[in-house]
C-alpha positions as CSV (number, residue, x, y, z in Angstrom):
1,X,0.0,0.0,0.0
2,X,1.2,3.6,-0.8
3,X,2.2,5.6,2.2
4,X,0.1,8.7,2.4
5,X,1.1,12.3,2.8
6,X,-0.5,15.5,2.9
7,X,-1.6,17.6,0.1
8,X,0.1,20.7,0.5
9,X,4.3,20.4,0.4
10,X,4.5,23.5,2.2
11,X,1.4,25.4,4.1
12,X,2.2,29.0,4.7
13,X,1.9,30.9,8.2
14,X,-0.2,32.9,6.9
15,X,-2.4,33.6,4.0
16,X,-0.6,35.0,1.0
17,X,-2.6,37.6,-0.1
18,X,-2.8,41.1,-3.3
19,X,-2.6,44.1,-2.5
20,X,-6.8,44.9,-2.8
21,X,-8.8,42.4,-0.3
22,X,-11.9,43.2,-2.3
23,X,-11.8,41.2,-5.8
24,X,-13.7,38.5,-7.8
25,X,-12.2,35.5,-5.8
26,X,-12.2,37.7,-2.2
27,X,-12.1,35.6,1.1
28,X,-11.6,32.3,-1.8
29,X,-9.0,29.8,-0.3
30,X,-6.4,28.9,-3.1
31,X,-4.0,26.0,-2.7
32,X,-0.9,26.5,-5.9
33,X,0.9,23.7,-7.4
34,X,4.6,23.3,-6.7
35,X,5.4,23.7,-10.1
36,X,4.2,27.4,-9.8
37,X,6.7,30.2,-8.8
38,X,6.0,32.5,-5.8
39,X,8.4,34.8,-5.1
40,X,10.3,34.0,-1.7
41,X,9.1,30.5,-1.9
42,X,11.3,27.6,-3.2
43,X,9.2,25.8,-6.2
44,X,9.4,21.6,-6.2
45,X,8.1,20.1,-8.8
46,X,7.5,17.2,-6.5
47,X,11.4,16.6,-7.0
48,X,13.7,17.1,-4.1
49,X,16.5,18.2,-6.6
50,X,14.7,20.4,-8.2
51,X,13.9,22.5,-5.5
52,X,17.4,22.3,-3.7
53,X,19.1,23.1,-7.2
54,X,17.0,26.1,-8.3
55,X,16.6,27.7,-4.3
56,X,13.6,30.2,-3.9
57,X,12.1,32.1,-6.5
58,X,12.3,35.8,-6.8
59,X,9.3,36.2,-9.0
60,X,5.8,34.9,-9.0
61,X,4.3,33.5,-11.4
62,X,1.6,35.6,-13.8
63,X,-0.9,33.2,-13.2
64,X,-1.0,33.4,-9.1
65,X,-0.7,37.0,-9.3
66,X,-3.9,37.1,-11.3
67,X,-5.6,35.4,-8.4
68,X,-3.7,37.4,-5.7
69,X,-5.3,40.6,-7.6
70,X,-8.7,39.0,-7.3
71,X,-8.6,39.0,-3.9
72,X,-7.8,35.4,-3.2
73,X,-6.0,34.2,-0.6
74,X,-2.9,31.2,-0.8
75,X,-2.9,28.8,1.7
76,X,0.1,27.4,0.2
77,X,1.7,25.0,-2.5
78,X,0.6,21.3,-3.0
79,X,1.7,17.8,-4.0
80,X,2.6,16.8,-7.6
81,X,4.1,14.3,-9.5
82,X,8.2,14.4,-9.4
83,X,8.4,16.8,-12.5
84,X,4.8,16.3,-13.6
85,X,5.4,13.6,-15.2
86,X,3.0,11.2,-14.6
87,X,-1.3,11.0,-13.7
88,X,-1.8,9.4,-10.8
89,X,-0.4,11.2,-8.2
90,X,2.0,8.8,-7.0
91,X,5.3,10.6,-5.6
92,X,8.1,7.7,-4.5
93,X,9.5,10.8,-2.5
94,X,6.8,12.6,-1.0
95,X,3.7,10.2,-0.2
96,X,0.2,9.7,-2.2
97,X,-2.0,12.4,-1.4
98,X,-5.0,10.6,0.3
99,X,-8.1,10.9,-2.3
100,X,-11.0,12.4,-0.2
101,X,-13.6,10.7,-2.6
102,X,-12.5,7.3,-2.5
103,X,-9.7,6.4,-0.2
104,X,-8.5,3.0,-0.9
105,X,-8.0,4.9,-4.5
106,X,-5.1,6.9,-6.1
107,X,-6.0,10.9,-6.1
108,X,-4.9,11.3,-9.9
109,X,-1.2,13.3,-11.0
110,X,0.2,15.3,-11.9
111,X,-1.9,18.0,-9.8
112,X,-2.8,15.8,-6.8
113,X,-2.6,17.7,-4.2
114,X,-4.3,20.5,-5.9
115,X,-7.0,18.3,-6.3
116,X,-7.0,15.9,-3.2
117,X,-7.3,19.9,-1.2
118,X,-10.1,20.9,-3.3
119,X,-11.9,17.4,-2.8
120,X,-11.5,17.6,1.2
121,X,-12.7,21.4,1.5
122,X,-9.1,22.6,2.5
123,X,-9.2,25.3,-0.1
124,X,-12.1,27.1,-3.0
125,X,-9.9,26.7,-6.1
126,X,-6.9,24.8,-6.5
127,X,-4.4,25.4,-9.2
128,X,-2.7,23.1,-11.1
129,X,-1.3,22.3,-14.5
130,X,-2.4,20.4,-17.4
131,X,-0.1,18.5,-20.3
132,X,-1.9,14.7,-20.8
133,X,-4.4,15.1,-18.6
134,X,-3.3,16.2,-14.7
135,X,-6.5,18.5,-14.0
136,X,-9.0,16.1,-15.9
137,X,-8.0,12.9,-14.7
138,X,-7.3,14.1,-10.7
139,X,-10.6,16.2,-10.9
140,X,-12.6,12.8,-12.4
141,X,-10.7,10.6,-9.6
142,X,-11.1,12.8,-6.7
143,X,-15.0,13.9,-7.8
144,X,-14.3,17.6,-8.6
145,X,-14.9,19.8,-11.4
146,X,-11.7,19.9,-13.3
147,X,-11.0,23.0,-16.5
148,X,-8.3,22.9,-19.1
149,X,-8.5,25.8,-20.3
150,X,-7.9,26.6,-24.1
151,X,-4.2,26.3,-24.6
152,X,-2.5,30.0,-24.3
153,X,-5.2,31.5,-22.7
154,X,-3.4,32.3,-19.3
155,X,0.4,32.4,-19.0
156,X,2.5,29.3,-18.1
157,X,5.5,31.7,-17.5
158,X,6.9,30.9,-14.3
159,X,5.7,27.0,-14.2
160,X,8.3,24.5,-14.3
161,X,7.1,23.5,-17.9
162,X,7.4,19.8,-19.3
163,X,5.9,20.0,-23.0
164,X,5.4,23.9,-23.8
165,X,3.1,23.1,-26.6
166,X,0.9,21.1,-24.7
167,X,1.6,22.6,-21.0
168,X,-1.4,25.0,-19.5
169,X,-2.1,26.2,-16.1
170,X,-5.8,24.5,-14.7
171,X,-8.3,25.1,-11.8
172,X,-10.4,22.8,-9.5
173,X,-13.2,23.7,-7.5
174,X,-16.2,21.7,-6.1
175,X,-19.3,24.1,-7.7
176,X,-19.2,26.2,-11.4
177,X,-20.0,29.1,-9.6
178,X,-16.6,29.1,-8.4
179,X,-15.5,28.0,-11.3
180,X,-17.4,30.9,-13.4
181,X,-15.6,33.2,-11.4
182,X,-12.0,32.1,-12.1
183,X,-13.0,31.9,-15.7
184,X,-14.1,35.8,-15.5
185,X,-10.8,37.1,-14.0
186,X,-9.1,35.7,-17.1
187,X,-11.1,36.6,-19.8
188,X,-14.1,38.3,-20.5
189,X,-17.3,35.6,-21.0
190,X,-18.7,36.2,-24.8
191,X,-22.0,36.1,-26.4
192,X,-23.1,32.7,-25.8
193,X,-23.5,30.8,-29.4
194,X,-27.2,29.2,-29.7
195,X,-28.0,26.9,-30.6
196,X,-25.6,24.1,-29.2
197,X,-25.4,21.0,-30.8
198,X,-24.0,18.2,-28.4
199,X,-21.7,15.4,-29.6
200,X,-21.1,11.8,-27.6
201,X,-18.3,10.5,-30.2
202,X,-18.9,6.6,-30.0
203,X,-15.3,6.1,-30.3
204,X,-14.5,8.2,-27.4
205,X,-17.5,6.3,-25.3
206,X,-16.3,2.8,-26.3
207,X,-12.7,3.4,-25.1
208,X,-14.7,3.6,-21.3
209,X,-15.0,0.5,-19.4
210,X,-18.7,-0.7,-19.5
211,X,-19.7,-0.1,-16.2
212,X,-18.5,3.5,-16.5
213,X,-20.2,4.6,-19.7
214,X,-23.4,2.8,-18.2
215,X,-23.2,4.8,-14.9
216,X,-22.6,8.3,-16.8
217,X,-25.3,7.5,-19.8
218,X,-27.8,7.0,-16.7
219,X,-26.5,10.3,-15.0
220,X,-26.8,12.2,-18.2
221,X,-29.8,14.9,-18.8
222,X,-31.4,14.2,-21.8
223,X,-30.5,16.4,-24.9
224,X,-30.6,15.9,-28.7
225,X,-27.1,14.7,-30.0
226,X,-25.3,13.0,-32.7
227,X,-23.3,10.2,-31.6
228,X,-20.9,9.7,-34.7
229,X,-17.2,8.7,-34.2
230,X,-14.9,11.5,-33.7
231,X,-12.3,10.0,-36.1
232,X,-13.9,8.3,-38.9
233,X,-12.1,5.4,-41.0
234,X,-9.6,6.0,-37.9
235,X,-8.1,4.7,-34.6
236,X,-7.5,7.0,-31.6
237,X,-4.2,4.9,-30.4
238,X,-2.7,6.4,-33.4
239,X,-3.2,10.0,-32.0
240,X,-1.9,8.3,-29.2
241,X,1.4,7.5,-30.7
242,X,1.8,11.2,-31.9
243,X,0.9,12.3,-28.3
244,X,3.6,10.0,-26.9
245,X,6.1,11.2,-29.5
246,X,5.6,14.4,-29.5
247,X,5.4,15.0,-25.7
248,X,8.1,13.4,-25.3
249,X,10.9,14.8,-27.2
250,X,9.6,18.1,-26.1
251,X,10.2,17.6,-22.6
252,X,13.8,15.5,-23.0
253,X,14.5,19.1,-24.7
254,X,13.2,20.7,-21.9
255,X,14.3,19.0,-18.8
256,X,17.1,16.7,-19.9
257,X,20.0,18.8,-19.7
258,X,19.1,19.3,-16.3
259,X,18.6,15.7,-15.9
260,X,21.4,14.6,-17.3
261,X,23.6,16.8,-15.1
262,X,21.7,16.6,-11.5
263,X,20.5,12.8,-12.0
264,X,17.6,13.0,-9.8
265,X,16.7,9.5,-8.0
266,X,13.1,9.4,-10.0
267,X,10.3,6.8,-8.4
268,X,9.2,4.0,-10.8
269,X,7.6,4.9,-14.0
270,X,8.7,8.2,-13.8
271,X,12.7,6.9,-14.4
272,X,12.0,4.9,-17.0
273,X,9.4,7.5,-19.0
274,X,12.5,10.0,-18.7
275,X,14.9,7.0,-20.3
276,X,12.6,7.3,-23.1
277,X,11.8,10.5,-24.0
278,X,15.5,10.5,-24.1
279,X,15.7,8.1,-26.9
280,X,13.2,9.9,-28.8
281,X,14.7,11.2,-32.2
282,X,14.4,14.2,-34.5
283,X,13.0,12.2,-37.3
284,X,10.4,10.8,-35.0
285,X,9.1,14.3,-33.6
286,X,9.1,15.5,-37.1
287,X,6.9,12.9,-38.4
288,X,4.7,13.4,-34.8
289,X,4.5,16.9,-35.7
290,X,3.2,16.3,-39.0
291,X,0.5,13.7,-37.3
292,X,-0.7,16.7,-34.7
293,X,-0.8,19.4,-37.6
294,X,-3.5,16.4,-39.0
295,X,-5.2,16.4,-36.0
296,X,-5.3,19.9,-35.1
297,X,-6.8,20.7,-39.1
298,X,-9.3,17.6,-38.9
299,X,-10.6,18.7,-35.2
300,X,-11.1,22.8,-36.2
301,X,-13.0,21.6,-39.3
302,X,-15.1,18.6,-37.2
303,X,-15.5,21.7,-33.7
304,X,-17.4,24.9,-34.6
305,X,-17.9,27.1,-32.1
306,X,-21.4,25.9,-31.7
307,X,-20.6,22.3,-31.0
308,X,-19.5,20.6,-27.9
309,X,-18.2,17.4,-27.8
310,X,-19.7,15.0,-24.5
311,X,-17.5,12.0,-23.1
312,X,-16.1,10.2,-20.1
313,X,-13.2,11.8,-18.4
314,X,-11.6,8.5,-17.8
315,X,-11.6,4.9,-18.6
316,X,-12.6,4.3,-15.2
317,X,-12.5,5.1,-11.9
318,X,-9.5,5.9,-9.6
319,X,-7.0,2.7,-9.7
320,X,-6.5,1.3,-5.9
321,X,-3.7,2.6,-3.8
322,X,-2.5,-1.0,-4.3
323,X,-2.3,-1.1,-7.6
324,X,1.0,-2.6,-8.9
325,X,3.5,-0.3,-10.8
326,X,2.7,-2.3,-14.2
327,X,-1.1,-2.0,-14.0
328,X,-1.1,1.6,-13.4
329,X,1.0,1.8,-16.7
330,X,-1.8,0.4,-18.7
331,X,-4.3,2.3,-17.4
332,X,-2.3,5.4,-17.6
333,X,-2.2,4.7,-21.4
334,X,-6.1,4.0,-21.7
335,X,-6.8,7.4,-20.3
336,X,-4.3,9.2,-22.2
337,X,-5.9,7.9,-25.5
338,X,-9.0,10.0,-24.4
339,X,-7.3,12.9,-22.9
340,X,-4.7,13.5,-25.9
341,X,-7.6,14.8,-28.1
342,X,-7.7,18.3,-26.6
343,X,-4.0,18.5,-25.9
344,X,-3.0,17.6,-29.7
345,X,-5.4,21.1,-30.8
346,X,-5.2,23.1,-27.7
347,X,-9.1,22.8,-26.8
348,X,-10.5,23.7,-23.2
349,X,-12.0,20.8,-21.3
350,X,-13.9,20.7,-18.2
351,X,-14.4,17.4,-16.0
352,X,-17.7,17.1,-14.0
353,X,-18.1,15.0,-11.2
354,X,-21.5,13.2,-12.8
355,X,-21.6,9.7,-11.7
356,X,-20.0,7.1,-9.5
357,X,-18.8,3.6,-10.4
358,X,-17.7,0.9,-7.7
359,X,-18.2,3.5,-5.3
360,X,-16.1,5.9,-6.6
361,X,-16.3,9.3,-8.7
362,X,-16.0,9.0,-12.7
363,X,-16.2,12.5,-14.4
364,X,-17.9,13.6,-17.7
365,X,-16.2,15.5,-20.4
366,X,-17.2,18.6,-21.9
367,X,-15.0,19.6,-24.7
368,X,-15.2,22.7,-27.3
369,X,-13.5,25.0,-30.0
370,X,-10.6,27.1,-28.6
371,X,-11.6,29.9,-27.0
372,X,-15.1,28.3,-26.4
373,X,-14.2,27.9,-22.3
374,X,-17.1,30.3,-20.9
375,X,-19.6,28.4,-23.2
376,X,-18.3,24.8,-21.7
377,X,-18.6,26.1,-17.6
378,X,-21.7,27.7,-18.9
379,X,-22.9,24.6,-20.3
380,X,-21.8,22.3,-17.4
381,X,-24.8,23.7,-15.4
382,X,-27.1,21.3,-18.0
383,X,-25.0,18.4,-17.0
384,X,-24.5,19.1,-12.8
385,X,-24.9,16.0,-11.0
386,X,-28.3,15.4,-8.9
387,X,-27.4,14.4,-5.0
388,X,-28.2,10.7,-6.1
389,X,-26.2,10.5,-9.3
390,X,-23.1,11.1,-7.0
391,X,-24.6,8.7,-4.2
């Protein structure tokens, strides 16, 4: 069994807070990823080395500050995976955040203890970061409402990136008010686009186990939709293989000098997906590249900004803390075959807590054309669980 540890790294004395305590997010408790700068603090990464190699920051990063002007208040930084590399919120050198929801279960990575804070009512909002998947699948694990925002919307300056092109800051909170309200102090809400026209891709569906898609179908409001594949003539494990590719050589750019020189003593899984990433060649990104600029051009012509695309969050529910190493592998890949679709264009995604599934939280997916993010949170409110649903 996974020893457990708490969900904030570091918890400050006192609240950080702006320079106005009257704001949007006033009086709202905000817990920050470690991958996050704030000035005076030292930033993580869930990776001992990290933080003693880099010392404390001496800015903040343009994200938090946008909260700190809003009038929220940081409680302090959380748990992530060692260098955000990985889902499930397993850190070899920090503990498993305990998953509030369910917990026998694994609280989802690489923003668990964002999540896991959120989840147990420690904080409103909790900031994370999102490459593969690590707001969606922690906020559909720990039974949250989890938002990838459109990619470039907010500024990852200051976050210990891993794949730049796919890296965005993310929010949980446990209502859409709250999550309306972040939304706002980042961009104006638009004209909302009438009317919508709702999309459960059978391909995404089918890659959910049974019991999952059963339990979320049952959960789901009814509303007129077309339920056509969302890559016709095609299979999703080869945007998959693009993902992997892709990701990959970008962050062995990124990190790997670093890596190379400090040789940090990385958990299992996380070693050997660093070992290869490094083995990843120029040839193959190139050809990965060309695959993504495929997918990008097929999903802008497929999304307009009218339709919204409906779908589980995860393959299933939260693996068991006792899990083995190998198993967690597998499933790790089964959700990043659903969760690569937004990454590979850049949409915004948000995670509902709709249903449960041997007793614990499985998340539904709204997804939508960049830029369409106050039209998905707006959206949502058709899809909010009833008390039963989440029973």
């Amino acid at each position: 069994m996974l020893p457990t540890c708490d969900p904030f790294i570091a918890r400050f004395d006192s609240p950080l807070k702006g320079q106005s305590p009257s704001g949007a997010l006033a009086g709202l408790r905000v817990g920050v990823k470690d991958g996050f700068d704030i000035a005076g603090h030292v930033t993580g990464a869930g990776c001992p080395e990290w933080g003693q190699f880099h010392g404390a920051a001496t800015a903040t990063s343009p994200v938090v500050q946008v909260l700190l002007d809003a009038g929220a208040e940081l409680i302090g930084k959380t748990q992530m995976d060692e260098l955000a590399y990985s889902l499930m919120g397993v850190n070899a050198r920090y503990g498993t955040p305990l998953n509030p929801a369910a917990q026998d279960r694994v609280p989802g990575g690489s923003s668990s203890g964002s999540a896991a804070s959120v989840a147990a009512g420690l904080v409103d909002i909790g900031l994370g970061s999102d490459t593969g998947g690590s707001v969606r699948l922690p906020a559909s694990f720990c039974g949250v409402y989890g938002w990838r925002p459109t990619h470039g919307l907010m500024s990852g300056d200051s976050l210990v990136p891993l794949a730049p092109s796919y890296d965005t800051p993310g929010f949980f909170t446990r209502d859409l008010m709250t999550m309306a309200t972040v939304a706002s102090v980042f961009q104006d809400a638009p004209v909302t686009v009438k009317p919508i026209k709702f999309w459960l891709p059978s391909d995404l569906w089918s890659l959910a186990e049974s019991g999952v898609s059963a339990a979320l179908r049952d959960a789901l409001p009814v509303v007129d939709h077309r339920s056509d594949p969302v890559l016709p003539d095609g299979d999703l494990s080869d945007w998959l293989g693009a993902f992997r590719i892709h990701q990959g050589y970008e962050i062995w750019q990124t990190l790997g000098p670093w890596i190379t020189q400090n040789q940090p003593d990385f958990g299992p899984g996380i070693r050997e997906r660093f070992e290869t990433a490094s083995r990843i060649t120029r040839q193959d990104f190139d050809r990965a590249v060309e695959k993504r600029c495929a997918i990008r051009e097929h999903l802008e012509k497929a999304i307009d900004p009218a339709t919204i695309l409906v779908f589980p969050t995860s393959p299933g529910a939260a693996p068991l803390r006792s899990t083995q190493q190998s198993d967690l592998e597998l499933f790790r890949n089964a959700a990043l075959t659903m969760l690569c679709v937004a990454g590979h264009a850049g949409l915004p995604q948000i995670s509902i807590p709709l249903a449960t599934y041997t007793g614990a939280p499985v998340g539904l997916s709204l997804a939508g054309a960049r830029g369409a993010d106050h039209l998905l949170i707006k959206t949502a409110q058709i899809f909010e669980p009833k008390p039963q649903d989440r029973a």
